[in-house]
N, C-alpha and C positions, 0 to 999 in steps of 0.2 A: 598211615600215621605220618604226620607233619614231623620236620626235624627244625629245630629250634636254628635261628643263624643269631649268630655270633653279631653283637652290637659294634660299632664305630670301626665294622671291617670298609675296608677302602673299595669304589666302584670302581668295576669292569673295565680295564683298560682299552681301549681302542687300537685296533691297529695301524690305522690311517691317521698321519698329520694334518689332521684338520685347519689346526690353526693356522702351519705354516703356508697351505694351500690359497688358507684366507687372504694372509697378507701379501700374500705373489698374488692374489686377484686383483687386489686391492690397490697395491704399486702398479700392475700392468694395467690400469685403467685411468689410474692419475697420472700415468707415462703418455697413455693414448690422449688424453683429453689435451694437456701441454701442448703436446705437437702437434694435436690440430690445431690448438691455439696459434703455434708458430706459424705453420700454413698459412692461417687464416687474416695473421697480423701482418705480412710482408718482409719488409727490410729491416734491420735493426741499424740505427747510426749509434755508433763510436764516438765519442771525441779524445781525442788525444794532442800528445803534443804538436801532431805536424797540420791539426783542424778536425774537421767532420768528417768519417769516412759509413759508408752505404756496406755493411755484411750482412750478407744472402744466407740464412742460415735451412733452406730449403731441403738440401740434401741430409742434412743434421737432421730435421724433423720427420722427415719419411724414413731414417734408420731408428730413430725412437719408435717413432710409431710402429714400427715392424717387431724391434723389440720390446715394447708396449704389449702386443698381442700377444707376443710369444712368451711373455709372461704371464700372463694373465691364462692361456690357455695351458700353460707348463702346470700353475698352481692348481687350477681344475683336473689337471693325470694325477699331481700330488694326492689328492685328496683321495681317489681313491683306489691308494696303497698296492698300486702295481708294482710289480717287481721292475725295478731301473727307473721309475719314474720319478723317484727322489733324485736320481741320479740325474735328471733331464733338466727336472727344475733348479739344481743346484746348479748348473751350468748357463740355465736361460738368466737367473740371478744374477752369476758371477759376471754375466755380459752387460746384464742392466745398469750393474755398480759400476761396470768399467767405461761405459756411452756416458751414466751419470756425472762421472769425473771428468770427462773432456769436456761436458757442455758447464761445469760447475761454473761459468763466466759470466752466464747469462741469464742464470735463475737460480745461484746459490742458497737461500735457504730451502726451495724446496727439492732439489737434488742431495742435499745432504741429507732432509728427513727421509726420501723416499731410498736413497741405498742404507742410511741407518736400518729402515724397516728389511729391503730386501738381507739384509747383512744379517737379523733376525730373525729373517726367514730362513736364510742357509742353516744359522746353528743349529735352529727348533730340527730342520732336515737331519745333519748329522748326526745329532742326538738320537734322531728317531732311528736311524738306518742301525746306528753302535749297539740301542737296544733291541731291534728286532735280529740282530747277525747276533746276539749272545743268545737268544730264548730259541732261536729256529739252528 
């Protein structure tokens, strides 16, 4: 015999951060693609008060790129819901935002939106860790 379920009961939580694994995918490949960008563009000139100056931002772009991947594959352990792996990717995040913020010079709006995301990527983590440390 069939038992009747309960109408407008809430779906089956997940235990893996899906979303937040997304978005770390997501930033760590519009991190990668940038820095190839950079690679692939050269020198960047300056003008300033004292004229034109030639900055090499070569080394800048292969530590993106490094942390680029390492975002991108942090968000892919996120997903799925190892134990420590929220922990990896909040950490490969928190490096992302902070690489984001040195280069903010030279491609400010889209370093703002992509640590905004990775920044909402951290919470969605936290979140997730606070509820699964009260249920387990």
């Amino acid at each position: 015999m069939r038992t009747p379920q309960a109408t407008g009961t809430a779906p089956e939580r997940t235990d893996r951060p899906v979303l937040a694994g997304g978005l770390l995918v997501a930033t760590g490949l519009v991190d990668m693609l940038a820095a190839y960008g950079m690679l692939r563009s050269g020198v960047f000139v300056v003008l300033g008060e004292g004229g034109m100056h030639q900055v090499d931002l070569t080394f800048w772009a292969w530590l993106q790129l490094t942390v680029g991947a390492a975002v991108a594959v942090a968000g892919l352990v996120a997903v799925t819901g190892r134990r420590g792996a929220a922990t990896v990717a909040i950490g490969c995040a928190a490096l992302a935002i902070a690489l984001d913020l040195l280069m903010l010079p030279y491609a400010p709006i889209r370093l703002l939106i992509v640590a905004a995301v990775d920044a909402a990527a951290i919470r969605l983590l936290l979140r997730h860790r606070r509820i699964a440390g009260r249920a387990g």
